[in-house]
C-alpha positions in Angstrom: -1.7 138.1 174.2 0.8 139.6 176.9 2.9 137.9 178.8 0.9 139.5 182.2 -2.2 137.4 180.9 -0.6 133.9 180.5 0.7 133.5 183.8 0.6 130.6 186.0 -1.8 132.4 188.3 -4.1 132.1 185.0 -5.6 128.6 185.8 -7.1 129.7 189.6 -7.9 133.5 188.2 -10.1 131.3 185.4 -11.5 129.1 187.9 -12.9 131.9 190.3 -14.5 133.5 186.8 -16.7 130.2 186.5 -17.2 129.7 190.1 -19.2 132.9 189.9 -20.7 132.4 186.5 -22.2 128.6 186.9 -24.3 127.7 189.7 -24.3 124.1 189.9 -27.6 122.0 190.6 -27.7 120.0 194.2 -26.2 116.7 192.0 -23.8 118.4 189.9 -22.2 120.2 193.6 -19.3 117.4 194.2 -18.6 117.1 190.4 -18.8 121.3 190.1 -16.0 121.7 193.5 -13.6 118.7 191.5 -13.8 120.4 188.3 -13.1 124.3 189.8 -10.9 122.4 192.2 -8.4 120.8 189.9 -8.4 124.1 187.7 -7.0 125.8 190.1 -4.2 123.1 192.0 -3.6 122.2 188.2 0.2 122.1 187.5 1.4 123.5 184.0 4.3 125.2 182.3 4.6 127.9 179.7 3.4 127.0 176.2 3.2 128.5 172.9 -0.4 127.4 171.1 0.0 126.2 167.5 0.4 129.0 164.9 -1.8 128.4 161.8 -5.1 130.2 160.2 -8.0 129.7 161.7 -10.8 127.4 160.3 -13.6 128.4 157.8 -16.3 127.9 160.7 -14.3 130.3 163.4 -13.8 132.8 160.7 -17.7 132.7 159.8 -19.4 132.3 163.3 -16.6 134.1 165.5 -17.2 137.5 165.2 -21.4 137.3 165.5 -20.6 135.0 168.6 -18.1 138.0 170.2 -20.7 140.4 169.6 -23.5 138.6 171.1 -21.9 137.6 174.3 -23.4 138.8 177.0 -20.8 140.0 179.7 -20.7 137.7 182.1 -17.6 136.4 184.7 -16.4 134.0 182.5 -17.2 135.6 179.2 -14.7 138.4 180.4 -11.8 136.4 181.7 -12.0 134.2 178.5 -12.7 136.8 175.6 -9.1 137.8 175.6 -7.9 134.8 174.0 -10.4 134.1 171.6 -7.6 135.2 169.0 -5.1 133.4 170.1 -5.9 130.0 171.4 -4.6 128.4 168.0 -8.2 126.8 166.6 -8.1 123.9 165.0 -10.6 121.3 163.2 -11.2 118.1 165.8 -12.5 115.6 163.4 -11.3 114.8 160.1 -13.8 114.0 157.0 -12.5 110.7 156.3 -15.4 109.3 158.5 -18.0 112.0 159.5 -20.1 114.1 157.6 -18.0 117.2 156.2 -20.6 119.8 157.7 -19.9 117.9 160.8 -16.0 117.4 160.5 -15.8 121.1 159.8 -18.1 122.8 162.3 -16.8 121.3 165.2 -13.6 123.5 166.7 -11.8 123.5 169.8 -8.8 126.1 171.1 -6.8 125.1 174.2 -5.9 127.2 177.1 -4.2 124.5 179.2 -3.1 121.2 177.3 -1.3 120.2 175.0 -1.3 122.1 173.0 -2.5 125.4 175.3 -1.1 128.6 176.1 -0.2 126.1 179.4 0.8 123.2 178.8 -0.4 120.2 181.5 -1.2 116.4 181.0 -3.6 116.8 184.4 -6.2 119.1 183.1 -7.6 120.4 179.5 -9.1 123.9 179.4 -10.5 125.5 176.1 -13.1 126.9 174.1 -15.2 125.0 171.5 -17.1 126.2 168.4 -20.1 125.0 166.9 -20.9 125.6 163.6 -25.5 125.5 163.1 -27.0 122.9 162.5 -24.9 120.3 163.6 -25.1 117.2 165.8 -22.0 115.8 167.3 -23.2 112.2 168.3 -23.5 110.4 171.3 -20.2 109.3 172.5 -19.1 108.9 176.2 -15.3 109.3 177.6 -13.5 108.3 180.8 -13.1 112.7 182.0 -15.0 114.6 184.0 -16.5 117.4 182.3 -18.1 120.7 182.3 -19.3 123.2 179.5 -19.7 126.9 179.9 -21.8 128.1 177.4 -20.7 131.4 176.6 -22.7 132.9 173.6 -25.8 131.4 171.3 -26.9 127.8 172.6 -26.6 124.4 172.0 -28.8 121.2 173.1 -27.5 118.4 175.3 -29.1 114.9 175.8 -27.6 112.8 178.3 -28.5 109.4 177.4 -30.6 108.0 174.4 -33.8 108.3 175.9 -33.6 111.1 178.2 -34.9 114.3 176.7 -32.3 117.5 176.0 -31.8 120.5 177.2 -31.5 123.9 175.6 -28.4 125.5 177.1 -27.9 129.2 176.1 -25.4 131.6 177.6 -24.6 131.8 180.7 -25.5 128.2 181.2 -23.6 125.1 181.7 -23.5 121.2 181.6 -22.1 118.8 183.4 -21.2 115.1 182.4 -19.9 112.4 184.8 -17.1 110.3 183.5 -18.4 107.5 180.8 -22.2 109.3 180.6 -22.9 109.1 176.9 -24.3 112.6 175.5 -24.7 114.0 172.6 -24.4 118.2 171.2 -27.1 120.0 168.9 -27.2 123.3 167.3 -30.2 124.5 165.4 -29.7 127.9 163.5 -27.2 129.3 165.4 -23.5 128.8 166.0 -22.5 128.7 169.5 -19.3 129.1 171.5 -18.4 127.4 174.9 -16.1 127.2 177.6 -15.0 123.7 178.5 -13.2 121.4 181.4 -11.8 118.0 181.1 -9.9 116.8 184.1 -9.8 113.3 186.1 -9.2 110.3 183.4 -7.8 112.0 180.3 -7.3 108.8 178.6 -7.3 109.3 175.0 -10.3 108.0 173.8 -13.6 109.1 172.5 -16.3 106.4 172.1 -18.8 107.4 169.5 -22.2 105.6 169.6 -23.5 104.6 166.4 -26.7 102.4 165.6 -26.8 99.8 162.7 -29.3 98.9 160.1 -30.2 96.3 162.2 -31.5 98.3 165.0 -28.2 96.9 167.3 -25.5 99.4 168.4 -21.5 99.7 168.2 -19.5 101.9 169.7 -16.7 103.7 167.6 -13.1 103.6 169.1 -11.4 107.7 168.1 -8.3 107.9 169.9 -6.9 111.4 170.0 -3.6 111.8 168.6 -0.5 114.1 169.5 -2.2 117.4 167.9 -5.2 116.4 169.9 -7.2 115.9 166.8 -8.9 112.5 166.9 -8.6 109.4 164.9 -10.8 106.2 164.4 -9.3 103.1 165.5 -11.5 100.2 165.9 -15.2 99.5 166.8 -16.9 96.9 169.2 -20.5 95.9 169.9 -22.4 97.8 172.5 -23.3 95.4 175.2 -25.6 95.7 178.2 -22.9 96.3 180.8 -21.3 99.3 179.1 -24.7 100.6 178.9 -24.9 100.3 182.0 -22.0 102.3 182.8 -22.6 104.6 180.1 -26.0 106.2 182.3 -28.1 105.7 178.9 -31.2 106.2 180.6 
Protein backbone atom coordinates (compact mmCIF):
# COMPACT_ATOMS: atom_id res chain seq x y z
CA UNK A 1 0.00 0.00 0.00
CA UNK A 2 1.58 3.53 -1.13
CA UNK A 3 1.62 6.30 0.61
CA UNK A 4 -0.44 8.13 -2.62
CA UNK A 5 -3.40 5.70 -1.57
CA UNK A 6 -3.65 6.36 2.18
CA UNK A 7 -4.15 9.91 2.04
CA UNK A 8 -6.54 11.97 3.88
CA UNK A 9 -8.49 12.69 0.69
CA UNK A 10 -9.14 8.67 1.06
CA UNK A 11 -12.26 8.92 3.30
CA UNK A 12 -14.42 11.37 0.58
CA UNK A 13 -12.62 9.43 -2.60
CA UNK A 14 -14.34 6.08 -0.64
CA UNK A 15 -17.47 7.80 -0.06
CA UNK A 16 -18.20 8.91 -3.73
CA UNK A 17 -17.28 4.94 -4.72
CA UNK A 18 -20.44 3.90 -2.60
CA UNK A 19 -22.53 6.73 -3.42
CA UNK A 20 -22.47 5.28 -6.90
CA UNK A 21 -22.50 1.70 -6.01
CA UNK A 22 -25.64 1.63 -3.46
CA UNK A 23 -28.81 3.05 -4.27
CA UNK A 24 -30.59 3.52 -1.22
CA UNK A 25 -34.48 2.66 -0.80
CA UNK A 26 -37.03 5.91 -0.25
CA UNK A 27 -36.52 5.05 3.86
CA UNK A 28 -33.03 4.26 3.93
CA UNK A 29 -32.37 8.05 1.89
CA UNK A 30 -31.73 10.30 5.24
CA UNK A 31 -29.76 7.33 6.92
CA UNK A 32 -27.77 6.68 3.27
CA UNK A 33 -26.81 10.92 3.02
CA UNK A 34 -25.54 10.64 7.14
CA UNK A 35 -23.57 7.64 6.54
CA UNK A 36 -21.75 8.99 2.97
CA UNK A 37 -21.92 12.33 4.73
CA UNK A 38 -19.85 11.68 7.81
CA UNK A 39 -17.38 9.56 5.61
CA UNK A 40 -16.50 12.14 3.90
CA UNK A 41 -16.33 15.42 6.75
CA UNK A 42 -14.79 12.46 8.92
CA UNK A 43 -11.55 13.79 10.63
CA UNK A 44 -8.62 11.28 10.97
CA UNK A 45 -4.85 11.07 11.14
CA UNK A 46 -2.23 8.79 9.71
CA UNK A 47 -2.15 5.24 11.12
CA UNK A 48 -0.29 2.20 10.66
CA UNK A 49 -2.87 -1.09 10.77
CA UNK A 50 -1.65 -3.90 13.07
CA UNK A 51 0.94 -6.16 11.57
CA UNK A 52 0.26 -9.89 12.27
CA UNK A 53 -0.87 -13.05 9.87
CA UNK A 54 -3.94 -13.18 8.67
CA UNK A 55 -6.60 -15.60 10.13
CA UNK A 56 -7.32 -19.20 8.86
CA UNK A 57 -10.85 -18.01 7.42
CA UNK A 58 -9.17 -14.92 5.24
CA UNK A 59 -6.52 -17.15 4.06
CA UNK A 60 -9.24 -19.84 2.99
CA UNK A 61 -12.15 -17.64 1.63
CA UNK A 62 -10.01 -14.53 0.48
CA UNK A 63 -8.67 -15.36 -2.67
CA UNK A 64 -12.19 -17.21 -4.24
CA UNK A 65 -13.89 -13.94 -2.84
CA UNK A 66 -11.24 -11.55 -4.96
CA UNK A 67 -11.83 -13.61 -7.87
CA UNK A 68 -15.48 -13.52 -7.79
CA UNK A 69 -15.97 -9.81 -7.30
CA UNK A 70 -17.60 -8.39 -9.74
CA UNK A 71 -16.14 -4.86 -10.60
CA UNK A 72 -18.13 -2.52 -9.29
CA UNK A 73 -17.44 1.38 -7.84
CA UNK A 74 -16.73 0.31 -4.55
CA UNK A 75 -15.23 -3.13 -5.24
CA UNK A 76 -12.46 -1.05 -7.11
CA UNK A 77 -11.68 1.67 -4.62
CA UNK A 78 -11.58 -1.06 -1.82
CA UNK A 79 -9.71 -4.08 -3.47
CA UNK A 80 -6.47 -2.38 -2.96
CA UNK A 81 -6.37 -2.96 0.60
CA UNK A 82 -7.66 -6.18 0.94
CA UNK A 83 -3.87 -7.12 1.88
CA UNK A 84 -3.23 -4.76 4.08
CA UNK A 85 -5.98 -3.78 6.31
CA UNK A 86 -4.39 -5.94 9.30
CA UNK A 87 -7.45 -8.87 9.69
CA UNK A 88 -8.10 -9.91 12.77
CA UNK A 89 -10.59 -12.46 14.58
CA UNK A 90 -13.66 -10.26 16.33
CA UNK A 91 -14.84 -12.80 18.77
CA UNK A 92 -13.01 -15.03 20.89
CA UNK A 93 -14.11 -18.87 21.60
CA UNK A 94 -14.36 -18.55 25.22
CA UNK A 95 -18.20 -17.94 24.69
CA UNK A 96 -19.38 -18.60 21.03
CA UNK A 97 -19.18 -21.45 18.93
CA UNK A 98 -15.53 -21.89 17.43
CA UNK A 99 -16.86 -22.06 13.71
CA UNK A 100 -18.47 -18.94 14.74
CA UNK A 101 -15.59 -17.21 16.74
CA UNK A 102 -13.40 -17.99 13.74
CA UNK A 103 -15.31 -17.11 10.74
CA UNK A 104 -16.21 -13.85 11.58
CA UNK A 105 -13.34 -11.14 10.48
CA UNK A 106 -13.10 -7.53 10.21
CA UNK A 107 -10.03 -5.12 8.69
CA UNK A 108 -10.21 -1.37 9.42
CA UNK A 109 -9.66 1.36 7.00
CA UNK A 110 -10.48 4.26 9.41
CA UNK A 111 -10.51 3.42 13.25
CA UNK A 112 -8.68 2.45 15.57
CA UNK A 113 -6.95 0.56 14.52
CA UNK A 114 -7.19 1.71 10.49
CA UNK A 115 -4.85 2.76 7.95
CA UNK A 116 -6.70 6.31 9.43
CA UNK A 117 -7.10 6.46 12.58
CA UNK A 118 -10.50 8.45 13.89
CA UNK A 119 -12.85 7.99 17.07
CA UNK A 120 -15.84 9.69 14.78
CA UNK A 121 -16.23 7.03 12.15
CA UNK A 122 -15.29 3.15 11.58
CA UNK A 123 -14.72 2.07 8.02
CA UNK A 124 -13.63 -1.63 7.03
CA UNK A 125 -14.28 -4.77 5.44
CA UNK A 126 -15.68 -7.95 7.06
CA UNK A 127 -15.36 -11.68 6.27
CA UNK A 128 -17.74 -14.29 6.61
CA UNK A 129 -16.69 -17.66 6.80
CA UNK A 130 -20.13 -20.31 5.25
CA UNK A 131 -22.30 -21.38 7.11
CA UNK A 132 -22.36 -19.11 9.89
CA UNK A 133 -24.88 -17.17 11.79
CA UNK A 134 -23.81 -14.17 13.78
CA UNK A 135 -26.87 -13.63 16.16
CA UNK A 136 -29.18 -11.00 16.71
CA UNK A 137 -27.62 -8.22 18.58
CA UNK A 138 -28.41 -4.49 18.26
CA UNK A 139 -25.82 -1.39 18.89
CA UNK A 140 -26.20 2.36 19.44
CA UNK A 141 -24.23 3.20 15.44
CA UNK A 142 -25.60 3.81 12.47
CA UNK A 143 -24.69 1.37 9.93
CA UNK A 144 -24.36 0.31 6.42
CA UNK A 145 -23.02 -2.86 4.64
CA UNK A 146 -21.65 -3.04 1.16
CA UNK A 147 -21.74 -6.39 0.02
CA UNK A 148 -19.00 -6.75 -2.15
CA UNK A 149 -18.61 -10.53 -3.33
CA UNK A 150 -20.77 -13.88 -2.51
CA UNK A 151 -23.92 -13.00 -0.12
CA UNK A 152 -25.07 -13.10 3.09
CA UNK A 153 -28.77 -13.00 4.66
CA UNK A 154 -30.00 -10.26 6.98
CA UNK A 155 -33.14 -10.32 9.21
CA UNK A 156 -34.05 -7.17 10.92
CA UNK A 157 -35.98 -8.15 13.82
CA UNK A 158 -37.06 -11.65 15.08
CA UNK A 159 -39.98 -11.98 13.19
CA UNK A 160 -39.45 -10.16 10.15
CA UNK A 161 -38.32 -12.32 7.23
CA UNK A 162 -34.47 -11.90 5.68
CA UNK A 163 -33.10 -10.90 2.94
CA UNK A 164 -30.57 -12.36 0.52
CA UNK A 165 -27.96 -9.66 -0.11
CA UNK A 166 -25.45 -10.56 -2.83
CA UNK A 167 -22.97 -8.26 -4.44
CA UNK A 168 -23.43 -5.20 -5.24
CA UNK A 169 -26.13 -4.89 -2.61
CA UNK A 170 -26.26 -3.31 0.67
CA UNK A 171 -28.09 -3.05 4.11
CA UNK A 172 -28.91 -0.61 6.27
CA UNK A 173 -29.53 -0.67 10.16
CA UNK A 174 -30.83 2.30 12.25
CA UNK A 175 -29.14 2.76 15.57
CA UNK A 176 -30.40 -0.03 18.29
CA UNK A 177 -32.38 -2.27 15.38
CA UNK A 178 -31.60 -5.76 16.33
CA UNK A 179 -30.42 -7.94 13.21
CA UNK A 180 -28.90 -10.78 12.67
CA UNK A 181 -26.02 -12.15 9.59
CA UNK A 182 -26.35 -15.70 7.66
CA UNK A 183 -24.19 -17.41 5.25
CA UNK A 184 -25.17 -20.56 3.63
CA UNK A 185 -22.38 -22.30 1.48
CA UNK A 186 -20.50 -19.48 0.59
CA UNK A 187 -18.15 -17.10 2.30
CA UNK A 188 -18.86 -13.57 1.65
CA UNK A 189 -16.91 -10.28 1.91
CA UNK A 190 -18.44 -6.78 2.74
CA UNK A 191 -17.87 -3.27 2.96
CA UNK A 192 -19.01 -1.66 6.16
CA UNK A 193 -19.92 1.93 7.98
CA UNK A 194 -20.31 2.64 11.60
CA UNK A 195 -20.64 6.26 12.39
CA UNK A 196 -23.04 8.33 14.95
CA UNK A 197 -22.97 6.56 18.61
CA UNK A 198 -19.80 4.46 18.61
CA UNK A 199 -20.27 3.44 22.13
CA UNK A 200 -18.59 0.36 22.78
CA UNK A 201 -21.04 -2.07 23.13
CA UNK A 202 -22.52 -4.92 21.27
CA UNK A 203 -25.84 -6.43 22.74
CA UNK A 204 -26.20 -10.06 21.62
CA UNK A 205 -29.83 -11.43 21.89
CA UNK A 206 -29.98 -14.73 23.27
CA UNK A 207 -33.24 -16.86 24.16
CA UNK A 208 -33.44 -19.20 27.29
CA UNK A 209 -34.72 -22.68 27.94
CA UNK A 210 -37.50 -21.06 29.23
CA UNK A 211 -38.67 -19.48 26.13
CA UNK A 212 -37.72 -15.66 27.92
CA UNK A 213 -34.84 -13.60 26.35
CA UNK A 214 -31.55 -11.83 27.71
CA UNK A 215 -29.50 -9.77 26.12
CA UNK A 216 -25.59 -10.27 26.29
CA UNK A 217 -23.48 -7.18 27.27
CA UNK A 218 -19.72 -7.59 24.65
CA UNK A 219 -17.98 -4.44 25.17
CA UNK A 220 -15.27 -3.96 22.61
CA UNK A 221 -11.87 -3.62 23.90
CA UNK A 222 -8.77 -1.43 22.84
CA UNK A 223 -7.81 -3.88 19.77
CA UNK A 224 -11.46 -3.62 18.85
CA UNK A 225 -12.00 -7.22 19.47
CA UNK A 226 -15.01 -7.68 21.85
CA UNK A 227 -15.45 -9.05 25.19
CA UNK A 228 -18.51 -10.32 27.33
CA UNK A 229 -19.24 -8.40 30.28
CA UNK A 230 -22.60 -8.87 31.82
CA UNK A 231 -26.12 -9.89 30.74
CA UNK A 232 -29.64 -8.45 31.69
CA UNK A 233 -33.22 -9.52 30.93
CA UNK A 234 -34.84 -8.37 27.71
CA UNK A 235 -37.74 -6.32 28.67
CA UNK A 236 -40.69 -4.89 26.60
CA UNK A 237 -39.31 -1.33 26.29
CA UNK A 238 -35.95 -2.29 24.84
CA UNK A 239 -37.86 -4.24 22.49
CA UNK A 240 -39.44 -1.65 21.67
CA UNK A 241 -36.56 0.31 20.87
CA UNK A 242 -34.79 -2.46 19.44
CA UNK A 243 -37.57 -2.41 16.10
CA UNK A 244 -38.10 -6.33 16.71
CA UNK A 245 -40.86 -6.48 14.58
Amino acid sequence: MTDDIVSLDLPASIADALAATITPIATEHAMFDQLIGDLRSVSCQPGTPPQNDPPDAVLQHLPGLVAAMPLTPASAALRPFLDSVGWYQIFDSTHVPDNLATGLIAGQIVGGRGHLVSNELYLGLFLLAPNITYPLHQHASLEIYCVLSGAVSIRHGRAKPAQRIGAGGHSVTPPQQVHELQTNDEACLIAYIWTGDLTGENWWWEEKPDGSWDRVCWQRQADSSWKITHREPLFAAEIARAGDH
